[in-house]
N, C-alpha and C positions, 0 to 999 in steps of 0.2 A: 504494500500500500504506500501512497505517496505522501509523504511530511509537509506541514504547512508551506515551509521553504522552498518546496516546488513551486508553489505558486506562478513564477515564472515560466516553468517549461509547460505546464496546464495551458496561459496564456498562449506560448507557441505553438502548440498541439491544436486547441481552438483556432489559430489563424490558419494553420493547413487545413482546415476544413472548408477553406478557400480557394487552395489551392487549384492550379485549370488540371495539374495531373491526377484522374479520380483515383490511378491506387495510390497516392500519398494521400489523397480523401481518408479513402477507405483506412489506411494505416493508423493516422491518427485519431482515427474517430476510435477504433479497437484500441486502441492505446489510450483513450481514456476512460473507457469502460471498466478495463483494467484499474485504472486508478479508482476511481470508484466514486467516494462519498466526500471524500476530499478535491474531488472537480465542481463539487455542486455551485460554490459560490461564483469559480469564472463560469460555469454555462450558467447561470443566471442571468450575468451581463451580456452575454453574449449571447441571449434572447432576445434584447434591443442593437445588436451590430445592422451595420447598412449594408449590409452584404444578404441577402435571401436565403445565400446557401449555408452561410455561417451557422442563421437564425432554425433551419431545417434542422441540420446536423444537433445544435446543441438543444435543442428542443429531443429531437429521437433521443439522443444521448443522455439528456432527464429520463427520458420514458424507459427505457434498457435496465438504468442503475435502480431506477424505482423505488426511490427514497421517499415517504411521505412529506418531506417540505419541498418537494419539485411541484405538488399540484397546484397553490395559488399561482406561483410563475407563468405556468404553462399555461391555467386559466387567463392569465392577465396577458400573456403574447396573442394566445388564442384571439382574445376577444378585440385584442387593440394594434393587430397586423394588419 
């Protein structure tokens, strides 16, 4: 599991979910799954990024880890995309 200290590479890992090549998509998106419960806070923000694909990705990627404090978020993307 990933330590608060990651916090930075969770960021990184969120921006390749940008990325135009989809298997560095696809890698980082598995690569934060992996991390887990400790991605919650960056894919939170990064439910409001201006990027569509960002907001897809880390939205699924709430939904996968299936944490009970991802469902306001996801309600509140939901309803205000």
């Amino acid at each position: 599991m990933s330590q608060p200290s990651d916090s930075q590479h969770i960021v990184q890992l969120i921006r390749a979910l940008d990325d135009p090549n989809s298997d560095k998509r696809e890698a980082a998106a598995v690569e934060i799954l992996e991390i887990g419960e400790a991605a919650l806070t960056p894919l939170f923000a990064a439910l409001q990024d201006k990027s569509w694909r960002v907001r897809y990705y880390a939205a699924w990627a709430l939904w996968q880890i299936g944490h009970p404090r991802s469902v306001e978020p996801l309600v509140h993307a939901l309803l205000h995309d």
